[in-house]
N, C-alpha and C positions, 0 to 999 in steps of 0.2 A: 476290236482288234482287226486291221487287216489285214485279208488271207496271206499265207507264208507260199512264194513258189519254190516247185522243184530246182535243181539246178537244170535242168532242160525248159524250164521257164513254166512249167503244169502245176496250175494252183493246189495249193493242199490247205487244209485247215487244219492244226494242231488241233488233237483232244487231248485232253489233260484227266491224269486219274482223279477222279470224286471219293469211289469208296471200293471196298472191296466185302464180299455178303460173306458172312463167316463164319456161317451153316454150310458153303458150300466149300471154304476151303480148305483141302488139305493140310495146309502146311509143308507141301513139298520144296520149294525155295525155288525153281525156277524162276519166278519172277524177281526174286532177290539176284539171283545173279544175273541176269540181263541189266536190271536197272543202272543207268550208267552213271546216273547221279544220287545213287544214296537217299532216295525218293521212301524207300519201305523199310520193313524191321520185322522180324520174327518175334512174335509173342508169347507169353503159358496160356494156355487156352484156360485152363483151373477144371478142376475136378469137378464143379459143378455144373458145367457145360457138357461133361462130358454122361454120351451114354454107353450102355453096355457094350456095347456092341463093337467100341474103339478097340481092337488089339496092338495097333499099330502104333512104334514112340512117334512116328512123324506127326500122328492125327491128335497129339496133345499139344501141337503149338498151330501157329494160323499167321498169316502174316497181317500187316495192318498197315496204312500210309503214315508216314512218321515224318514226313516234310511235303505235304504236297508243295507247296510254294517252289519249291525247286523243279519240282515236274517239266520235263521240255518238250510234253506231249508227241512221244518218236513212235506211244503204243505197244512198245517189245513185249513190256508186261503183259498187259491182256493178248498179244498174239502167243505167246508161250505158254500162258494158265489154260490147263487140260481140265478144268470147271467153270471155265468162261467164272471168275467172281469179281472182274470187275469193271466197276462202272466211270465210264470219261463224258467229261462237261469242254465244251469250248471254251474258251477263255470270255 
């Protein structure tokens, strides 16, 4: 794919989200709400995942990519996620 320029004409390269690590996240939703296209989803993390140490109801769900194909690699996500978990691929 050829590089995408800014509107000031300064090349940028789209990354596209790959994964998100799910040891590392939260489950805050920040990234869910940036995403402008419906890209992720909130999940039950399940009881077996979880260790003692969770008190928290956020730290029982995680979010997960639920359409990458849509992704139009802007990065809001990973600029918002306060555990850096996740990982972008160029196209």
């Amino acid at each position: 794919m050829a590089n995408a320029v800014t509107r000031g004409g300064t090349p940028w390269t789209p990354l596209y989200v790959d994964a998100i690590n799910p040891k590392n996240c939260i489950g805050c939703g920040r990234c869910y709400k940036v995403c402008p296209r419906d890209v992720l989803t909130l999940v039950d993390r399940g009881d077996d995942d979880m260790d003692d140490d969770w008190d928290d109801e956020d730290a029982k769900a995680l979010m997960s990519v639920k359409d990458a194909q849509d992704c139009i690699g802007c990065g809001a996500c990973g600029r918002t996620c306060p555990k850096s978990c996740f990982t972008f691929v160029a196209a």
